[in-house]
MIDOSE-1310 file (N, C-alpha, C; in nm, 2 decimals, decimal comma, always signed):
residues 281
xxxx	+5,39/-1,32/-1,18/+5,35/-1,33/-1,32/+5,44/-1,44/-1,39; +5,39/-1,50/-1,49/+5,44/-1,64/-1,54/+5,48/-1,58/-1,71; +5,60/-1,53/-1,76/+5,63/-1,56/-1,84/+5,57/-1,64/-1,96; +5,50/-1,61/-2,08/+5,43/-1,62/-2,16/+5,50/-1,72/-2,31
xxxx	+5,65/-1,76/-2,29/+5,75/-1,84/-2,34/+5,66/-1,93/-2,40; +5,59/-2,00/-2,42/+5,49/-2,08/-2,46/+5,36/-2,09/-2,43; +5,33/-1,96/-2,41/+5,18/-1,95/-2,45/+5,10/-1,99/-2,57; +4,98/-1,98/-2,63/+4,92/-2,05/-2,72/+4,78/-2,10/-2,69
xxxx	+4,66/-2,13/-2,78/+4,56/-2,18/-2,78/+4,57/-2,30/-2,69; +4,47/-2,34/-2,65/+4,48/-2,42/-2,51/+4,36/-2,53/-2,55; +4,36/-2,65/-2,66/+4,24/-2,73/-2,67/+4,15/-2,80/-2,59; +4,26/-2,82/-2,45/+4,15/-2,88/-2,35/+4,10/-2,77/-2,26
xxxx	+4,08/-2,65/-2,28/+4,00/-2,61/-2,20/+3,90/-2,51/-2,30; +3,94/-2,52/-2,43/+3,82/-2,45/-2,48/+3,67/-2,45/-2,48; +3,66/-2,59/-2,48/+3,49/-2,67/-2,42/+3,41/-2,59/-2,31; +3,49/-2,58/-2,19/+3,46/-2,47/-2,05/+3,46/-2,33/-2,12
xxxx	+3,54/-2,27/-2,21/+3,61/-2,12/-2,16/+3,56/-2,07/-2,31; +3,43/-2,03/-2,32/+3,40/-1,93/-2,43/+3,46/-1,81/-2,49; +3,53/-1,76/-2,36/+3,57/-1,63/-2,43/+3,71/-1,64/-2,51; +3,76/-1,80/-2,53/+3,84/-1,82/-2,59/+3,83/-1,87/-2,77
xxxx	+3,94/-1,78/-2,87/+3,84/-1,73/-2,99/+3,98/-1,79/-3,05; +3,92/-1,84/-3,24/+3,99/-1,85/-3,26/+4,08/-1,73/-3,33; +4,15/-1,68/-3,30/+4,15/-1,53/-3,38/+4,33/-1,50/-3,23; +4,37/-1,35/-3,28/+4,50/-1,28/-3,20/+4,60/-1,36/-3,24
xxxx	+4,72/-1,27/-3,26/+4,83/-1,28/-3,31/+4,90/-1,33/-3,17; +4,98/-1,42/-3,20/+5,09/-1,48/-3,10/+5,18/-1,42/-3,08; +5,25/-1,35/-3,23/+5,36/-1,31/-3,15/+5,39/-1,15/-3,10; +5,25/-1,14/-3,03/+5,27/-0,98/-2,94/+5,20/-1,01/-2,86
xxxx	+5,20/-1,12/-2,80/+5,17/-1,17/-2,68/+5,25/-1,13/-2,56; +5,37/-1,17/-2,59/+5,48/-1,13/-2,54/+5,51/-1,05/-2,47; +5,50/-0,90/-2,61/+5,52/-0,79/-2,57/+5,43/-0,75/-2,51; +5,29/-0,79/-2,49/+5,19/-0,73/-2,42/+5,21/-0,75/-2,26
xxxx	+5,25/-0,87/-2,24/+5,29/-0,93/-2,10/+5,39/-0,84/-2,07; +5,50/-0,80/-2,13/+5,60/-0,70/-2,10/+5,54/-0,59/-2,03; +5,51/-0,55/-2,12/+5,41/-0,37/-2,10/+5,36/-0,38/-2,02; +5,22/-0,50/-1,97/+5,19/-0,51/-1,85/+5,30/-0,51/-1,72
xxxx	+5,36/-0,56/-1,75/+5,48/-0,63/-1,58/+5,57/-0,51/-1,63; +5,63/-0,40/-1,69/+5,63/-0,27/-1,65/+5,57/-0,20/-1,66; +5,44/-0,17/-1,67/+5,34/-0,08/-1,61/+5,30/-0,07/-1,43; +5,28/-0,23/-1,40/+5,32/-0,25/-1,23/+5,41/-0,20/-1,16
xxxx	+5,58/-0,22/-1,23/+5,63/-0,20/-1,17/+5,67/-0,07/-1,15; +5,65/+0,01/-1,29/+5,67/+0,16/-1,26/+5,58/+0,25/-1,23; +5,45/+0,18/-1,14/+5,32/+0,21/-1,04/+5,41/+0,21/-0,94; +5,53/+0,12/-0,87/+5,57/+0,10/-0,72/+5,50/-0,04/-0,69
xxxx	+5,46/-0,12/-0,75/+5,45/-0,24/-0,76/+5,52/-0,37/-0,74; +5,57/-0,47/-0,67/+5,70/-0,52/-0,68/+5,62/-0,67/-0,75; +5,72/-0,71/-0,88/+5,64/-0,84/-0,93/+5,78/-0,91/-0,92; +5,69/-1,06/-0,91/+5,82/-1,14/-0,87/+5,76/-1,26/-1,05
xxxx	+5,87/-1,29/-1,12/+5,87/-1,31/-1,25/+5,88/-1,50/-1,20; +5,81/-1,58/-1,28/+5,82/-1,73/-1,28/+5,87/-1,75/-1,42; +5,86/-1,85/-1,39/+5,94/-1,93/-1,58/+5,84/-1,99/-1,62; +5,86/-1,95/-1,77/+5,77/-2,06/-1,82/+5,76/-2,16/-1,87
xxxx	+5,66/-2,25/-1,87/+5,62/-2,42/-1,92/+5,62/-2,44/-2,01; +5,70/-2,56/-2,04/+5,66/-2,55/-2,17/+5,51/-2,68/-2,16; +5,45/-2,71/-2,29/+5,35/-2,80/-2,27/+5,23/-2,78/-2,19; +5,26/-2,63/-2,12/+5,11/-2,58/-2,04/+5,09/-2,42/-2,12
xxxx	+5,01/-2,48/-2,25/+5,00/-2,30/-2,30/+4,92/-2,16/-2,22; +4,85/-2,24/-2,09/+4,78/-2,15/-2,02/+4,89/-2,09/-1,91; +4,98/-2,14/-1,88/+5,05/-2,10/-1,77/+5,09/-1,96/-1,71; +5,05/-1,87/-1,82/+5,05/-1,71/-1,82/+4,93/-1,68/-1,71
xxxx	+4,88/-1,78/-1,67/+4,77/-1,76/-1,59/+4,77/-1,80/-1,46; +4,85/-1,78/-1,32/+4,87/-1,86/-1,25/+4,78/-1,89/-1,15; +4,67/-1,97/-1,18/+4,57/-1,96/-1,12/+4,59/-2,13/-1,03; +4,69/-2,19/-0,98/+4,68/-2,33/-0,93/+4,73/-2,31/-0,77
xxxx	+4,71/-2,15/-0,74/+4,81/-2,20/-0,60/+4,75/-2,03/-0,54; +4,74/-1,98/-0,42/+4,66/-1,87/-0,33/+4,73/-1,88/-0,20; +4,81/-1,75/-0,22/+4,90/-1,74/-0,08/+4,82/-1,67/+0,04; +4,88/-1,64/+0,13/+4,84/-1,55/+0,26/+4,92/-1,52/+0,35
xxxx	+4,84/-1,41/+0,46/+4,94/-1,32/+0,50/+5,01/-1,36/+0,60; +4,96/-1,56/+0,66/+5,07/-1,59/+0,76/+5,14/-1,67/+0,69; +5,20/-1,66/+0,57/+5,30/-1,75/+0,51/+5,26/-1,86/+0,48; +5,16/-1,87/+0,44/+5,11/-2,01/+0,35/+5,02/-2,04/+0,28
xxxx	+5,03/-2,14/+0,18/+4,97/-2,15/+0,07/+4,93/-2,30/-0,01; +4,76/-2,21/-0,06/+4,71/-2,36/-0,06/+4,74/-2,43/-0,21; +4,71/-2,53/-0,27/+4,78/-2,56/-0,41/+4,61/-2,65/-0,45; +4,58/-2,62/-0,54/+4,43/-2,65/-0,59/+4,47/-2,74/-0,71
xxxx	+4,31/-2,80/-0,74/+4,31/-2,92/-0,86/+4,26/-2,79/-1,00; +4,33/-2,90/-1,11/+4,28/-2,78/-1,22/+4,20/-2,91/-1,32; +4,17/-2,85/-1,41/+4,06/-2,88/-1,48/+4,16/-3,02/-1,58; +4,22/-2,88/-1,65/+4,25/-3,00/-1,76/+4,41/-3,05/-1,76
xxxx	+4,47/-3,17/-1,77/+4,55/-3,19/-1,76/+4,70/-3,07/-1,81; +4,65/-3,06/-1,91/+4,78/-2,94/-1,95/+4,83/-2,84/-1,85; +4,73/-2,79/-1,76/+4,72/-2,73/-1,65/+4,74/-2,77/-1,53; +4,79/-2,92/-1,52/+4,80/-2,95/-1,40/+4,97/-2,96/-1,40
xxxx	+5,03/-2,97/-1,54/+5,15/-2,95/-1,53/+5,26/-2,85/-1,46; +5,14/-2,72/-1,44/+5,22/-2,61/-1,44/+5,28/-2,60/-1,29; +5,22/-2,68/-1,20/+5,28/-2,70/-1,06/+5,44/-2,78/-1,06; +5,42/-2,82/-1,17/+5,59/-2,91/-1,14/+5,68/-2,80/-1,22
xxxx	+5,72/-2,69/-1,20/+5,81/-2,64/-1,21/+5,91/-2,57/-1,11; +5,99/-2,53/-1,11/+6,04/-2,43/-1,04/+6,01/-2,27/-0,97; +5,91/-2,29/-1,00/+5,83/-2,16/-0,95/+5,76/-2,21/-0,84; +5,71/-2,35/-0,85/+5,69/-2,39/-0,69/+5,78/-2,42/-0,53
xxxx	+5,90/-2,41/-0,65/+6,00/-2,46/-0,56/+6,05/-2,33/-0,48; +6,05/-2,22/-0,60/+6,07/-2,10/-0,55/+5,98/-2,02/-0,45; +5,84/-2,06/-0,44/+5,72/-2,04/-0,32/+5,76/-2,10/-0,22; +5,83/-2,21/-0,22/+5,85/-2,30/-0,11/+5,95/-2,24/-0,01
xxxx	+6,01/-2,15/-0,08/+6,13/-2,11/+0,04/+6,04/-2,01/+0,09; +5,98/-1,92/+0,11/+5,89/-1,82/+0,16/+5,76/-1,89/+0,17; +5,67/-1,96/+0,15/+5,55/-2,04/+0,22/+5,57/-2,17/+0,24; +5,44/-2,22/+0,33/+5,43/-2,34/+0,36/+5,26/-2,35/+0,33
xxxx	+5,28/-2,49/+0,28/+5,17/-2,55/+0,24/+5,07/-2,57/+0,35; +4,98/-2,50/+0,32/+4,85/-2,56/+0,43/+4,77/-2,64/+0,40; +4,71/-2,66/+0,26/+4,60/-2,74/+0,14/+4,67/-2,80/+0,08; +4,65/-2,92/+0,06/+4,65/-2,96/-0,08/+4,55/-3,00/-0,15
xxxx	+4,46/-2,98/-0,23/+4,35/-3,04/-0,32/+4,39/-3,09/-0,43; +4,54/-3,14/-0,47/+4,58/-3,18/-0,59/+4,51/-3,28/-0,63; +4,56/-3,42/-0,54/+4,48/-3,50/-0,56/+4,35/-3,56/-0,61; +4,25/-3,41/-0,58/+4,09/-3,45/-0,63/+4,13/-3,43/-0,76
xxxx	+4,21/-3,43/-0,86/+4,22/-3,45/-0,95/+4,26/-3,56/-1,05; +4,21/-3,66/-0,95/+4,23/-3,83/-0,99/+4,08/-3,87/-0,95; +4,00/-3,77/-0,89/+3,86/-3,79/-0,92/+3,79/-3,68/-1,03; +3,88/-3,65/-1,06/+3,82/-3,56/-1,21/+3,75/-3,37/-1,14
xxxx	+3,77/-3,39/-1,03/+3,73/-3,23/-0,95/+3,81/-3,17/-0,97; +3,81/-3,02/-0,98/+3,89/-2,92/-0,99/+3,82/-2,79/-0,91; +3,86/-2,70/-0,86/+3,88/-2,55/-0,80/+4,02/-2,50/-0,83; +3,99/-2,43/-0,94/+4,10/-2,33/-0,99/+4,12/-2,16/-0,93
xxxx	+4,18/-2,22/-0,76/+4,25/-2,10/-0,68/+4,17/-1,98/-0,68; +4,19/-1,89/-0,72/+4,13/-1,71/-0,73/+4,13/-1,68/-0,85; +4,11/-1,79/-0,93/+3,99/-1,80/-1,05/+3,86/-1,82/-1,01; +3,87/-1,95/-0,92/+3,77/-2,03/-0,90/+3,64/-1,95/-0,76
xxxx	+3,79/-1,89/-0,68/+3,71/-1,82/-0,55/+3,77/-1,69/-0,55; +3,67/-1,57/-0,56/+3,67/-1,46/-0,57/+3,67/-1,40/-0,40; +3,77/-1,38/-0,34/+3,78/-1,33/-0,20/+3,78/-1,22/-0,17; +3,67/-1,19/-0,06/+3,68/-1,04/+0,03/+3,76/-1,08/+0,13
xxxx	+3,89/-1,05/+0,08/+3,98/-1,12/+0,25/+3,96/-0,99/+0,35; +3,91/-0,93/+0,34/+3,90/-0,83/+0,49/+3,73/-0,88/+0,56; +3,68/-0,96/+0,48/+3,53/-0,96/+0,52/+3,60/-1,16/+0,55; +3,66/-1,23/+0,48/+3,64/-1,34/+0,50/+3,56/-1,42/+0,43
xxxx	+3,51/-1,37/+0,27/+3,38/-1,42/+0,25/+3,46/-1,42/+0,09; +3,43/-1,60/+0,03/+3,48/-1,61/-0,07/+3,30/-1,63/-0,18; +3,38/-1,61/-0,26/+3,27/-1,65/-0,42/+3,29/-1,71/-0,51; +3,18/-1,82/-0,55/+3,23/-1,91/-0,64/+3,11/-1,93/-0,70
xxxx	+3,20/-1,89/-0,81/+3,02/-1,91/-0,91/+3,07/-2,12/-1,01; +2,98/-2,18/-0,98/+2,93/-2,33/-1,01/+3,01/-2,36/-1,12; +3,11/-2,44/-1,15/+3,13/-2,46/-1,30/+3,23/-2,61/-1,29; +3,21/-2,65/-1,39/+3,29/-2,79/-1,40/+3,46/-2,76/-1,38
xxxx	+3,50/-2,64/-1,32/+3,64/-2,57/-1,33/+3,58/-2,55/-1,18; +3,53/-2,55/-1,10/+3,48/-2,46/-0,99/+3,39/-2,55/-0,91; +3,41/-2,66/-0,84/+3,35/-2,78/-0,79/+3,30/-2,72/-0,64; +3,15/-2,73/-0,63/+3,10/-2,64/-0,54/+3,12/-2,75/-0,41
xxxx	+3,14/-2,90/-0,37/+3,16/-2,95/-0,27/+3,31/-2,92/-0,24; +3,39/-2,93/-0,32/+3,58/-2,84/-0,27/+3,59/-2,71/-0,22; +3,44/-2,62/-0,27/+3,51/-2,49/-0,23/+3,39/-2,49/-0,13; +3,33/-2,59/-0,08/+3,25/-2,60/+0,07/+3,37/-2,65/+0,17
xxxx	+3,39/-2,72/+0,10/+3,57/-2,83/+0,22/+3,66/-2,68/+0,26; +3,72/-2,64/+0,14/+3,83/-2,52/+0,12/+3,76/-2,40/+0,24; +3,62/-2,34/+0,19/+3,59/-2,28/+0,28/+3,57/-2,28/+0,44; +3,53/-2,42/+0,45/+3,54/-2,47/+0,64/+3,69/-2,45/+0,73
xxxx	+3,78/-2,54/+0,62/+3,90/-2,51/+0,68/+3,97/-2,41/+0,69; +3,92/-2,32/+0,62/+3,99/-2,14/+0,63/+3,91/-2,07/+0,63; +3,78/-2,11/+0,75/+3,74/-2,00/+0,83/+3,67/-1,88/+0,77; +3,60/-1,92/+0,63/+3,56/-1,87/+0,50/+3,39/-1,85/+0,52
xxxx	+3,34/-1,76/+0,51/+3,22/-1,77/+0,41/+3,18/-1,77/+0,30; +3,11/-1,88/+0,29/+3,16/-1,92/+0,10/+2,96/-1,89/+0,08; +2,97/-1,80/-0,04/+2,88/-1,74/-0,11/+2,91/-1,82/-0,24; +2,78/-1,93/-0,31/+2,82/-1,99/-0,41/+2,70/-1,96/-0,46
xxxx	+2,70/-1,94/-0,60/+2,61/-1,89/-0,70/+2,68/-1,97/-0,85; +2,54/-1,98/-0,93/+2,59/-1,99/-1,09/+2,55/-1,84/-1,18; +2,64/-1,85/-1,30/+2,60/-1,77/-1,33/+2,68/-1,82/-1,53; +2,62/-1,75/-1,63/+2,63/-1,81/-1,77/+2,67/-1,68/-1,84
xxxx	+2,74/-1,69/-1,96/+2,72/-1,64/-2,08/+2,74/-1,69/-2,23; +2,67/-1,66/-2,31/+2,61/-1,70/-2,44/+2,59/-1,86/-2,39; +2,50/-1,82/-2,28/+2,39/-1,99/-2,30/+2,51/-2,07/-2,20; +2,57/-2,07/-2,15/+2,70/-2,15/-2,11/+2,73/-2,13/-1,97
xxxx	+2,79/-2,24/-1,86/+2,82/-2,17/-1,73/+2,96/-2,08/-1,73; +2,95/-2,00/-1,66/+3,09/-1,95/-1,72/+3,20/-1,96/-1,60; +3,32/-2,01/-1,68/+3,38/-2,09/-1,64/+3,48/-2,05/-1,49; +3,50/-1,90/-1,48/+3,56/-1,88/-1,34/+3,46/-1,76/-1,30
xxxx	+3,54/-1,80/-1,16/+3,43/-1,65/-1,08/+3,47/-1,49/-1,11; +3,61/-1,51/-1,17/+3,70/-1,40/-1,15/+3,64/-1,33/-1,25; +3,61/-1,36/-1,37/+3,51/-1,32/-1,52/+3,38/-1,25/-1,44; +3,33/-1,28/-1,36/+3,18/-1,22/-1,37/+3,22/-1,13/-1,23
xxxx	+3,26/-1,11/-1,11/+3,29/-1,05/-1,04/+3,43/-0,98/-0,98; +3,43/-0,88/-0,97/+3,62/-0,86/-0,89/+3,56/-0,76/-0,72; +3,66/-0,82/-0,63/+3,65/-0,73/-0,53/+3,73/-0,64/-0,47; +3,71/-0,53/-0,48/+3,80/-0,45/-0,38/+3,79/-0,39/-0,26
xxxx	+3,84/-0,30/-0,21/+3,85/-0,30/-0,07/+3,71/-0,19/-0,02; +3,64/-0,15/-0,07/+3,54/-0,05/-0,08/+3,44/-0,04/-0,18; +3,48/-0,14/-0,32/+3,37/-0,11/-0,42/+3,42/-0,23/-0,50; +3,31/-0,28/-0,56/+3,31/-0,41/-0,62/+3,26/-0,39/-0,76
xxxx	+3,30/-0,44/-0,88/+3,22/-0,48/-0,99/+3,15/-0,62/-1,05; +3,03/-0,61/-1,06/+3,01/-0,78/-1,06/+2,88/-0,72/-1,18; +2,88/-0,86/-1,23/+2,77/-0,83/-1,42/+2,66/-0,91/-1,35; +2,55/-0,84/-1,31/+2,37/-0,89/-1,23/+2,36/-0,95/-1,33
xxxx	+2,34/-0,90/-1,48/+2,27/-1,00/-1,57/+2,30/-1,10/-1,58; +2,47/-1,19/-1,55/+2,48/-1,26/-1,56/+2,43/-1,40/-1,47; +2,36/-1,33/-1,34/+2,33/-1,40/-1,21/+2,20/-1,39/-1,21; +2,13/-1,46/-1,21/+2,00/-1,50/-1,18/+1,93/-1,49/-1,04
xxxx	+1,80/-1,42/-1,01/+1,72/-1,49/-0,91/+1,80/-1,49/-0,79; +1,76/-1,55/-0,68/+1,80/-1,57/-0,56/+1,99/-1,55/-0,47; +2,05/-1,61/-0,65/+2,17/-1,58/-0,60/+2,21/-1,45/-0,59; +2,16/-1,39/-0,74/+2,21/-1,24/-0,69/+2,16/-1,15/-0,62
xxxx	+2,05/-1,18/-0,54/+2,01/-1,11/-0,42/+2,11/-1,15/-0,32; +2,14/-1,26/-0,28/+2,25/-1,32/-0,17/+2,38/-1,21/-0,21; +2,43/-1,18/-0,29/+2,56/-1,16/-0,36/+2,52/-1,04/-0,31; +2,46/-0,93/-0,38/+2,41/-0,81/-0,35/+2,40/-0,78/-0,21
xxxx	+2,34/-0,83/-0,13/+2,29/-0,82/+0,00/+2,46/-0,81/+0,10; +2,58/-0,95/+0,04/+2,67/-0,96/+0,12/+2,76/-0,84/+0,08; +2,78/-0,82/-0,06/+2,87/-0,74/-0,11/+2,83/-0,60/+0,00; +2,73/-0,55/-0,04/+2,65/-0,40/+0,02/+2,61/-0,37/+0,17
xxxx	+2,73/-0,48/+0,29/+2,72/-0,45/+0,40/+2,87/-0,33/+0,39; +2,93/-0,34/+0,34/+3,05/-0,25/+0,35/+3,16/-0,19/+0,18; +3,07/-0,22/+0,08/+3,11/-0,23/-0,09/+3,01/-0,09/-0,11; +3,04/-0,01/-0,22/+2,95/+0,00/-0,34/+2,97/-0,08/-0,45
xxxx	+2,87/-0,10/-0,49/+2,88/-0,22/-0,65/+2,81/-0,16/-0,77; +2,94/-0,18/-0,85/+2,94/-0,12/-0,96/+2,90/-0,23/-1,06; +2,74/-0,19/-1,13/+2,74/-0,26/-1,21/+2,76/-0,32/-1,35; +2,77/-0,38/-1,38/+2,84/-0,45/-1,51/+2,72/-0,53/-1,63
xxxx	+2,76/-0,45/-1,75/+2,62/-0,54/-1,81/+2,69/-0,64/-1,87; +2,61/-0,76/-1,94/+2,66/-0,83/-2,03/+2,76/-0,85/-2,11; +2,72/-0,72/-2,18/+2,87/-0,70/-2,32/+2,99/-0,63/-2,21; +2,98/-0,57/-2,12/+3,09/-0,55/-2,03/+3,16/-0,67/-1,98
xxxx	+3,09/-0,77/-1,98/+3,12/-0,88/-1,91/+3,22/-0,97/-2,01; +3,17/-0,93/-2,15/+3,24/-1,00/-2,24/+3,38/-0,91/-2,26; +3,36/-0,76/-2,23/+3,52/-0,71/-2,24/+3,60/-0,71/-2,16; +3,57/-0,82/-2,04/+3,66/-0,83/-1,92/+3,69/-0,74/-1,81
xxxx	+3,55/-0,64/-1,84/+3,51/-0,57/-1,69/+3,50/-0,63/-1,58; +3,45/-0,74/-1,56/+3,46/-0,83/-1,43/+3,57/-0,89/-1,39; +3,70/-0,89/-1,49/+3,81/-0,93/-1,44/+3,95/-0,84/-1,45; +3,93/-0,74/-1,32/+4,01/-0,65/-1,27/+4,06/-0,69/-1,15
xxxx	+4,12/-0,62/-1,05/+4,20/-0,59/-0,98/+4,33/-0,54/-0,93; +4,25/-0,50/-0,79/+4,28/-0,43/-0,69/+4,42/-0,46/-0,66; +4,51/-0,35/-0,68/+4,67/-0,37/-0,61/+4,70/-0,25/-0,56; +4,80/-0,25/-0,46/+4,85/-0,16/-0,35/+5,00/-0,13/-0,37
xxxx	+5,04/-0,01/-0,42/+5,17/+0,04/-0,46/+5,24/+0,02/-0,33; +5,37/+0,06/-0,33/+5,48/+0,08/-0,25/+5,44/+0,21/-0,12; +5,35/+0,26/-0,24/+5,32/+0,41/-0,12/+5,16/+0,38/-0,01; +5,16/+0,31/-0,06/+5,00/+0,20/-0,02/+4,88/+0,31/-0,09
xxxx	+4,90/+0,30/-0,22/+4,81/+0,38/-0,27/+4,69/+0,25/-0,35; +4,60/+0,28/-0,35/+4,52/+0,16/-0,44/+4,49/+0,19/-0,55; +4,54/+0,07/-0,61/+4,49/+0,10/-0,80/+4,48/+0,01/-0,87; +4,36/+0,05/-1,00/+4,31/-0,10/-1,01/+4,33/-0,10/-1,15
xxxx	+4,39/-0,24/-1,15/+4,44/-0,29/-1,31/+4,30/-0,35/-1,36; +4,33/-0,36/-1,52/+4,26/-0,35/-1,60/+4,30/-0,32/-1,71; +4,22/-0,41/-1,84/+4,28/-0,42/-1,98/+4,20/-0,31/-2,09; +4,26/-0,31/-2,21/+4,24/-0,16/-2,25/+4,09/-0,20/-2,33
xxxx	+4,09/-0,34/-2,31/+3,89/-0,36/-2,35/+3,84/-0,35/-2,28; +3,85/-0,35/-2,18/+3,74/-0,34/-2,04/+3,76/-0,22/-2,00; +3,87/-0,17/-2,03/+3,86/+0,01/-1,99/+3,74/+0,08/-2,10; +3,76/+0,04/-2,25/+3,71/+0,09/-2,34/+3,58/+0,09/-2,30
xxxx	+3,51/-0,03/-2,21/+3,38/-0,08/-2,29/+3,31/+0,02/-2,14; +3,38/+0,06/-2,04/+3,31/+0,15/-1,90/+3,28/+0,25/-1,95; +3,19/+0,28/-1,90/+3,10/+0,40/-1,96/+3,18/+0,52/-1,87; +3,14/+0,68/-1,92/+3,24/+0,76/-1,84/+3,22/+0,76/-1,70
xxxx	+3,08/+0,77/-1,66/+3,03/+0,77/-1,51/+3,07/+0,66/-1,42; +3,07/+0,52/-1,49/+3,18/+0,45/-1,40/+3,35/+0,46/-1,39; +3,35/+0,50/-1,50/+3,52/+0,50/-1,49/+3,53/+0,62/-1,37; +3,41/+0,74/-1,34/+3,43/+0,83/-1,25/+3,39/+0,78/-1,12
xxxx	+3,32/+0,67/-1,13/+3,35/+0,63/-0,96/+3,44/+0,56/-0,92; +3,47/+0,51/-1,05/+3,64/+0,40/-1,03/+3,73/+0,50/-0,94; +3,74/+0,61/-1,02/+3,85/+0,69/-0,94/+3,82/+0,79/-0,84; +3,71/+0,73/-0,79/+3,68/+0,76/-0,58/+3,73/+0,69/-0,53
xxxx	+3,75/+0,60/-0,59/+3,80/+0,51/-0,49/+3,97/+0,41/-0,53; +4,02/+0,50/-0,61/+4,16/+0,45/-0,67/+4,25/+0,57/-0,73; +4,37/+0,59/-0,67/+4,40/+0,67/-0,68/+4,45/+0,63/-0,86; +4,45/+0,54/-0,94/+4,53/+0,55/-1,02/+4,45/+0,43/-1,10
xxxx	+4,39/+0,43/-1,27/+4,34/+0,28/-1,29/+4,48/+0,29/-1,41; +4,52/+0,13/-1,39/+4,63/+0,16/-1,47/+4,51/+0,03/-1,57; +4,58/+0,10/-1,71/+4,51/+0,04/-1,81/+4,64/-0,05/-1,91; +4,61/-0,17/-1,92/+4,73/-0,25/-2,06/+4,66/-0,29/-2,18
xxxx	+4,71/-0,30/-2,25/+4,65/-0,35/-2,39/+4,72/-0,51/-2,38; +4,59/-0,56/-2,36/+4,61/-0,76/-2,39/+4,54/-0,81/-2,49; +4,51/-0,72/-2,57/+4,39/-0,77/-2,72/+4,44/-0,86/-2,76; +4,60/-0,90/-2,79/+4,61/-1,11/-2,82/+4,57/-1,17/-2,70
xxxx	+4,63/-1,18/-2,61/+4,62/-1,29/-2,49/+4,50/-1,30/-2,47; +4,38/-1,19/-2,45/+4,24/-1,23/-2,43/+4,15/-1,30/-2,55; +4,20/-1,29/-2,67/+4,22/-1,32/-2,75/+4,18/-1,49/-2,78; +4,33/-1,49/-2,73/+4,41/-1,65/-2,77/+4,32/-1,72/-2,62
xxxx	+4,41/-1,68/-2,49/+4,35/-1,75/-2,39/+4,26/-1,74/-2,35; +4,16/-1,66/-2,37/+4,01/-1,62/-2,28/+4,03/-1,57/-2,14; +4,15/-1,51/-2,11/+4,14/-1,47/-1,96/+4,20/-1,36/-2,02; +4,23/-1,29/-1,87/+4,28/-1,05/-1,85/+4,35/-1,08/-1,77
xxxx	+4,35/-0,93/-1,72/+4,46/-0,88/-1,64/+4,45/-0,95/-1,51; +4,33/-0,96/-1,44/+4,38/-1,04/-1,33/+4,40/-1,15/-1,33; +4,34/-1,27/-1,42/+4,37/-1,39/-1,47/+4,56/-1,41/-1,43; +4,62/-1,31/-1,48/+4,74/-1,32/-1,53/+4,87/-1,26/-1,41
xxxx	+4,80/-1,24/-1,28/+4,86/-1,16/-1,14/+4,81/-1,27/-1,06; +4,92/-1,34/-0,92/+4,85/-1,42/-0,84/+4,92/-1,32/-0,74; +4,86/-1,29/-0,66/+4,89/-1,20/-0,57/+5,00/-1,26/-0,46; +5,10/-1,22/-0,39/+5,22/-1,28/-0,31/+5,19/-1,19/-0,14
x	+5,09/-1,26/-0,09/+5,05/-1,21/+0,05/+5,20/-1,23/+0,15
């Protein structure tokens, strides 16, 4: 988790990222990131804390870099420049002693491409099978390259809200190890039969409507405590907006949903709780 020290409205990515409003208070930003990063940790959670940037107001979001479980990690192009800052800090340097670089896609970012990491690809790493829904943040020939070389099947679909593509995968789908949430309305036709079809060889899928989609129901995830118990994070709008019968199948399959309140940060940034976790394989 990245330290929120200079978080704030983010001009170059508003154009892509609808759910970002002009509205939320800045200074409980903060404290919300707090509450979150000890709520994890007093689940049995272990979070490892980065520093923050200054001049990258998104960096609360560490979506430029995707580890794995043989020690290495790929480092992706981002969209808008402000964002591409966030790799020159010390927090890269600090991955460096515990991984090694396998990818680099930085450079397609002097051709103006971007794939923003596990924003951009939504991964069933036990199936192998990534998701990327289409967006000028989400460049569907990089995450064809990305997929070949890591042995991926890449499932790519578009998908929109209020009239617009919507900007990461992680917003319209999350996956976990047994049951998935993904918003059909937002997916059209042929892809969400593909999607459906892959998810429902070994998933139940839990579905997600539109206005769910706008409270950040699609952007949860799955973490694994200390005791290897599974529990799924989630912000206290996207808890609100589940109806009781899904929050009752949530917990068949999680021993615990921990809920935070980020009503600034989703706010200000347009991203949630998993936006804001890059997982340390």
């Amino acid at each position: 988790m990245v330290r929120p020290d200079y978080f704030g409205p983010n001009i170059q990515t508003a154009a892509s990222n609808v759910f970002q409003k002009d509205s939320g208070d800045i200074s409980n930003c903060l404290l919300e990131w707090e509450a979150m990063k000890d709520t994890l940790i007093s689940e049995g959670i272990e979070v490892m804390e980065f520093e923050a940037i200054k001049n990258a107001p998104d960096a609360i979001f560490p979506n430029w870099f995707t580890t794995y479980s043989n020690q290495t990690l790929d480092l992706f192009p981002m969209e808008a420049p402000n964002r591409q800052l966030e790799r020159d800090n010390p927090s890269l340097d600090k991955l460096l002693h515990a991984y090694k670089i396998e990818i680099d896609f930085t450079e397609m970012e002097l051709k103006g491409l971007a794939l923003e990491s596990t924003s951009s690809l939504v991964l069933d790493r036990i199936n192998n099978i990534a998701y990327c829904s289409i967006s000028s943040r989400s460049n569907l020939n990089l995450a064809r390259d990305w997929a070949i070389r890591k042995g991926f099947e890449l499932v790519a679909f578009h998908s929109s809200y209020l009239n617009k593509p919507i900007y990461h995968t992680n917003v319209v789908i999350w996956i976990g190890t047994s049951i998935a949430g993904i918003c059909e309305d937002a997916i059209k036709g042929n892809d969400l039969i593909i999607i459906k079809d892959t998810l429902q060889k070994d998933k139940q899928i839990l579905s997600l409507t539109i206005d769910q989609l706008g409270a950040y129901c699609g952007n949860m995830l799955e973490v694994r405590n200390k005791k290897g118990e599974l529990l799924l994070l989630m912000s206290k709008s996207a808890n609100h907006a589940l109806g009781c019968n899904q929050k009752s199948t949530l917990k068949e399959f999680y021993a615990k949903l921990l809920v935070v309140d980020l009503t600034n940060i989703e706010k200000i940034g347009g991203g949630s709780a998993r936006c804001m976790v890059q997982e340390l394989y």
